[in-house]
LOKEDREN-798059 format. One record per atom (N, C-alpha, C): y, x, z. Coordinates in Angstrom, 3 decimals. Layout:
DONU       c2       c1       c3
DONU        Y        X        Z
...
END
This chain:
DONU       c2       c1       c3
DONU  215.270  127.438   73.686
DONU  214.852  127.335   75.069
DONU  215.647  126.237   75.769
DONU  214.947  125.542   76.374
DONU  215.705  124.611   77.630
DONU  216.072  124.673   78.529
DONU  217.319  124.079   79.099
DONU  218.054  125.358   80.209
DONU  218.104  123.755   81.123
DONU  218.411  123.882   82.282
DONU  218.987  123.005   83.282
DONU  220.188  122.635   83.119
DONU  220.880  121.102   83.400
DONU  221.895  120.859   83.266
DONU  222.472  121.136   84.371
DONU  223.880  121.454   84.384
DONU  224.181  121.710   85.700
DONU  226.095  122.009   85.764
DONU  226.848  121.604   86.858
DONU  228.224  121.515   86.326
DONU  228.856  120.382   85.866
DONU  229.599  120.934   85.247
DONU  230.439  119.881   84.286
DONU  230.138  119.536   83.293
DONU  229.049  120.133   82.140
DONU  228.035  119.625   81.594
DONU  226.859  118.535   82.182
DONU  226.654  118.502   83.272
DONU  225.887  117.946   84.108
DONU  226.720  116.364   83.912
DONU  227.447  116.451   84.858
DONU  228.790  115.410   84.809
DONU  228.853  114.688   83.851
DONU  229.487  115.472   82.961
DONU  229.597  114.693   81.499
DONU  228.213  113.840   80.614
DONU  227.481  114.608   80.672
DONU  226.024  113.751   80.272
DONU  225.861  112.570   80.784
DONU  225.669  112.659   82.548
DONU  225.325  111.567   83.046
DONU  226.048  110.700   82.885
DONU  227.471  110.662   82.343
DONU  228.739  109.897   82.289
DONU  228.552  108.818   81.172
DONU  228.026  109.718   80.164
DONU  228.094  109.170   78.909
DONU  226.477  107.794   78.606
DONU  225.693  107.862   79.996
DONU  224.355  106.887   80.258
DONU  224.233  105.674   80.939
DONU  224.225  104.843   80.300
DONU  224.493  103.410   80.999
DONU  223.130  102.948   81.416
DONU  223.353  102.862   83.109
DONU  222.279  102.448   83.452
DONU  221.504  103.157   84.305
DONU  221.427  104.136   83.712
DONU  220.571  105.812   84.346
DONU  220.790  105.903   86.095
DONU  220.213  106.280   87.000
DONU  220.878  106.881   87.942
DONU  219.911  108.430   88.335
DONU  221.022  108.868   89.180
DONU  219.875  110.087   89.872
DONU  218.600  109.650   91.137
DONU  217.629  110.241   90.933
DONU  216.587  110.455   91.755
DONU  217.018  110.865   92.728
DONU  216.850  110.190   93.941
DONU  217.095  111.054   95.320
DONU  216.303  112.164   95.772
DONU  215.362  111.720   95.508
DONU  214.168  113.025   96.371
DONU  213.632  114.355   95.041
DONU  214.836  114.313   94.136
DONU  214.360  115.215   92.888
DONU  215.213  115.233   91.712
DONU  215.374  116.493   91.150
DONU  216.262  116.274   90.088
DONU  215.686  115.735   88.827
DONU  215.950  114.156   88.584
DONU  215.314  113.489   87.883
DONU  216.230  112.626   87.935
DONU  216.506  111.705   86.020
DONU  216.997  110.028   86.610
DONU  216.352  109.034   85.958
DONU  216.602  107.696   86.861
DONU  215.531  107.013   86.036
DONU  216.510  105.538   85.934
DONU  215.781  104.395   85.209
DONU  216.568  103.350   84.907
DONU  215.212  102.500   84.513
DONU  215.316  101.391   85.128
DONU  214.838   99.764   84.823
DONU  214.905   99.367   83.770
DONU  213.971   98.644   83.479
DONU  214.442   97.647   81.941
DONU  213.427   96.473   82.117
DONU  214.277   95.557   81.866
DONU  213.521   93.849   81.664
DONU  213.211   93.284   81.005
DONU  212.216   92.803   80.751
DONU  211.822   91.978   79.873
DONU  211.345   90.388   80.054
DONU  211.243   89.417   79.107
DONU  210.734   88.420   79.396
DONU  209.261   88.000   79.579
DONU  208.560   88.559   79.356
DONU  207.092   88.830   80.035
DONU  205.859   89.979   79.942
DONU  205.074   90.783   80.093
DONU  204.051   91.541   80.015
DONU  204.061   92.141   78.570
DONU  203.974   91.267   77.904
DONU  204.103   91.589   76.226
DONU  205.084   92.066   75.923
DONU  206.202   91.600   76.437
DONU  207.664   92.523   75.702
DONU  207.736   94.065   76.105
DONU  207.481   94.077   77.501
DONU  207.414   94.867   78.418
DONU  206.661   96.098   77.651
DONU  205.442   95.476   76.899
DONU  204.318   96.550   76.887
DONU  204.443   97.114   75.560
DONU  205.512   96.190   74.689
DONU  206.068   96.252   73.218
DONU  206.831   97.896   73.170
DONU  207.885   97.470   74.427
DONU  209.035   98.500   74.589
DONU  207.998   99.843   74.879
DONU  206.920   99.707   75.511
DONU  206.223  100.838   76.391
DONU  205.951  101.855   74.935
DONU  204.956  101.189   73.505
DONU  204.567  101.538   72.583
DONU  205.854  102.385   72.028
DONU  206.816  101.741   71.797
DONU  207.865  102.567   71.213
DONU  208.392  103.721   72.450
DONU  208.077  103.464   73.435
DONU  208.498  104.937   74.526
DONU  207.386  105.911   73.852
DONU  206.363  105.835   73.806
DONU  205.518  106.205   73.879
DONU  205.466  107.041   72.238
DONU  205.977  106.387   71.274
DONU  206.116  106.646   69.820
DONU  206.946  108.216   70.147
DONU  208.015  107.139   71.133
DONU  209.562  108.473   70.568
DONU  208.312  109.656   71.446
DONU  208.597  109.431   73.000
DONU  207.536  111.123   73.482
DONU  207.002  111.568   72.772
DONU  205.984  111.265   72.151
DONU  205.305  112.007   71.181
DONU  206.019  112.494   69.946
DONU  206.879  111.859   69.212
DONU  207.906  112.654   68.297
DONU  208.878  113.554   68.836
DONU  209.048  114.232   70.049
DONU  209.915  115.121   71.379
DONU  209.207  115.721   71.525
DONU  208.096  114.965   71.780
DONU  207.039  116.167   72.795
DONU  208.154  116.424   74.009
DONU  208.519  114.613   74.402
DONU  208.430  115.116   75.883
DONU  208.195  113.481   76.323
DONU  207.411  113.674   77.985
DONU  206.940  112.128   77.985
DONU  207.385  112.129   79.850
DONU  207.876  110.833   79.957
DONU  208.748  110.512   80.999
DONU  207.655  110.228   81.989
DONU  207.706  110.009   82.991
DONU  207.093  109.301   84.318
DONU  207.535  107.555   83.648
DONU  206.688  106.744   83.716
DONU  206.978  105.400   83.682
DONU  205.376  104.355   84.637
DONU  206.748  103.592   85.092
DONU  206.294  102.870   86.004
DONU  206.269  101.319   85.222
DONU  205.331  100.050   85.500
DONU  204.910   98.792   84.780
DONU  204.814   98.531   85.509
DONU  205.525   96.915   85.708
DONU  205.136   95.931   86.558
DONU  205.621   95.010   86.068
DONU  204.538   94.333   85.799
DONU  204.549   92.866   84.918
DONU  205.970   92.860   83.627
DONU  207.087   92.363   84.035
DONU  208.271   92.627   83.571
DONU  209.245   93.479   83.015
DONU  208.821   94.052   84.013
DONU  209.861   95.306   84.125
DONU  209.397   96.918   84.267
DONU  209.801   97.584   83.365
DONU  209.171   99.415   82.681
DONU  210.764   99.964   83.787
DONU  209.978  101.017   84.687
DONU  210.884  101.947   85.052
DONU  210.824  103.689   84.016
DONU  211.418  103.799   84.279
DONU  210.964  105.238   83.552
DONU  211.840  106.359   84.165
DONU  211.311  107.565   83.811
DONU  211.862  108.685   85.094
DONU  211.699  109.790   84.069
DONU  213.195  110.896   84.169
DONU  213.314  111.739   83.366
DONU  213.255  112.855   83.904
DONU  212.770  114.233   83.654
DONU  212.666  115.167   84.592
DONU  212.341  116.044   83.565
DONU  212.573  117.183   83.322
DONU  211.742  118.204   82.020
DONU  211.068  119.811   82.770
DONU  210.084  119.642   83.069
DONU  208.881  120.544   83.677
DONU  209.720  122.042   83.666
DONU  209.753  122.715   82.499
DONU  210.009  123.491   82.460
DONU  211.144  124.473   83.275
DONU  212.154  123.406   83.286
DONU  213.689  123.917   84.134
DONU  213.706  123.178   85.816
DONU  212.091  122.270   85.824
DONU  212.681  121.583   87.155
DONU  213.780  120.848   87.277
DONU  213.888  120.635   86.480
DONU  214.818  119.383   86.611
DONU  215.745  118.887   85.389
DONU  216.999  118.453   85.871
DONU  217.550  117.750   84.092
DONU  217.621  118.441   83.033
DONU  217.121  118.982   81.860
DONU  217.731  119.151   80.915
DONU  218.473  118.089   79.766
DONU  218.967  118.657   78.762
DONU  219.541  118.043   77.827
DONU  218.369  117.257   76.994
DONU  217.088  117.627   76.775
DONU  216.161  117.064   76.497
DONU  215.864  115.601   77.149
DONU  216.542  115.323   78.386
DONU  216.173  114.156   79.039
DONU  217.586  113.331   78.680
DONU  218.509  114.072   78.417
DONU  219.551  112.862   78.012
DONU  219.503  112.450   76.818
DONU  218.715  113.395   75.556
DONU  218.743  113.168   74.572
DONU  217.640  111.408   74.284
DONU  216.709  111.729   75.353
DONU  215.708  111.091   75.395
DONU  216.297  109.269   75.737
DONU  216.691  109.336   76.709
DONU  217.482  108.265   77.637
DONU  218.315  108.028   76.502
DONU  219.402  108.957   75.832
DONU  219.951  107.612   74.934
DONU  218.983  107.044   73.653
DONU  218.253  107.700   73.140
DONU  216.957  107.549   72.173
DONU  216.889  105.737   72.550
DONU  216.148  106.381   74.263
DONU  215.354  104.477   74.649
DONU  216.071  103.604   74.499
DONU  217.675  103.489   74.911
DONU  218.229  102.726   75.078
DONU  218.839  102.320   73.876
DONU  218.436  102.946   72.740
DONU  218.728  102.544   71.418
DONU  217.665  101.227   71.046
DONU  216.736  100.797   71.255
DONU  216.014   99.827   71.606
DONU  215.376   99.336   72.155
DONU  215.832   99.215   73.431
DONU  215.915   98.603   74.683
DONU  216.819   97.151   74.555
DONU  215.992   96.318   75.496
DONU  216.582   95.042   75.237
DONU  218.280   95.208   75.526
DONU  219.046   94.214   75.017
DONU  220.491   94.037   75.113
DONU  221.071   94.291   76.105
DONU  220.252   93.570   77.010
DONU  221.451   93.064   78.276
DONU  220.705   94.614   79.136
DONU  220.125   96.094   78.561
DONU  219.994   96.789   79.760
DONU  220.444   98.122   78.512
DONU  221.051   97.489   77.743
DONU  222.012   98.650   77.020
DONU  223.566   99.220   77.732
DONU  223.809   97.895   78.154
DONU  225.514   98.428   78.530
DONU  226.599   97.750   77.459
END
């Protein structure tokens, strides 16, 4: 079962995510990523899209031209679980360089 993060577990997760921030209006975090044009952009989207479906869990993501936002949130608990950090470091395992950290 998936529980909410929350505490010093909370803390520590977000600590360990470069890049990530919290959602203001919701317990959710999300993070930018750049690319050099539409195609790279839409490259990275396919592999988001690979990992969700191997999780079975799929983010809020936002496209615009360049640049993929994406937004973590897990339905079930309303808000962060460990499922969303697991996820976030997943992306950023190939995610361009310079939005690794």
């Amino acid at each position: 079962m998936v529980e909410r993060l929350v505490g010093a577990a909370r803390k520590a997760a977000l600590h360990e995510l470069h890049g990530w921030v919290q959602v203001d209006d919701r317990d959710a975090i999300r993070k930018s990523y750049h690319f050099g044009s539409f195609s790279e952009a839409w490259g990275f989207l396919s592999r988001v899209a690979l990992l969700a479906e191997k999780l079975d869990h799929h983010p809020e993501i936002l496209n615009i031209y360049d640049r993929v936002e994406l937004f973590l949130s897990t339905d079930e608990v309303e808000g962060l679980s460990e499922l969303d950090i697991r996820f976030a470091h997943a992306v950023d395992e190939f995610a361009p360089a310079r939005d690794r950290g």
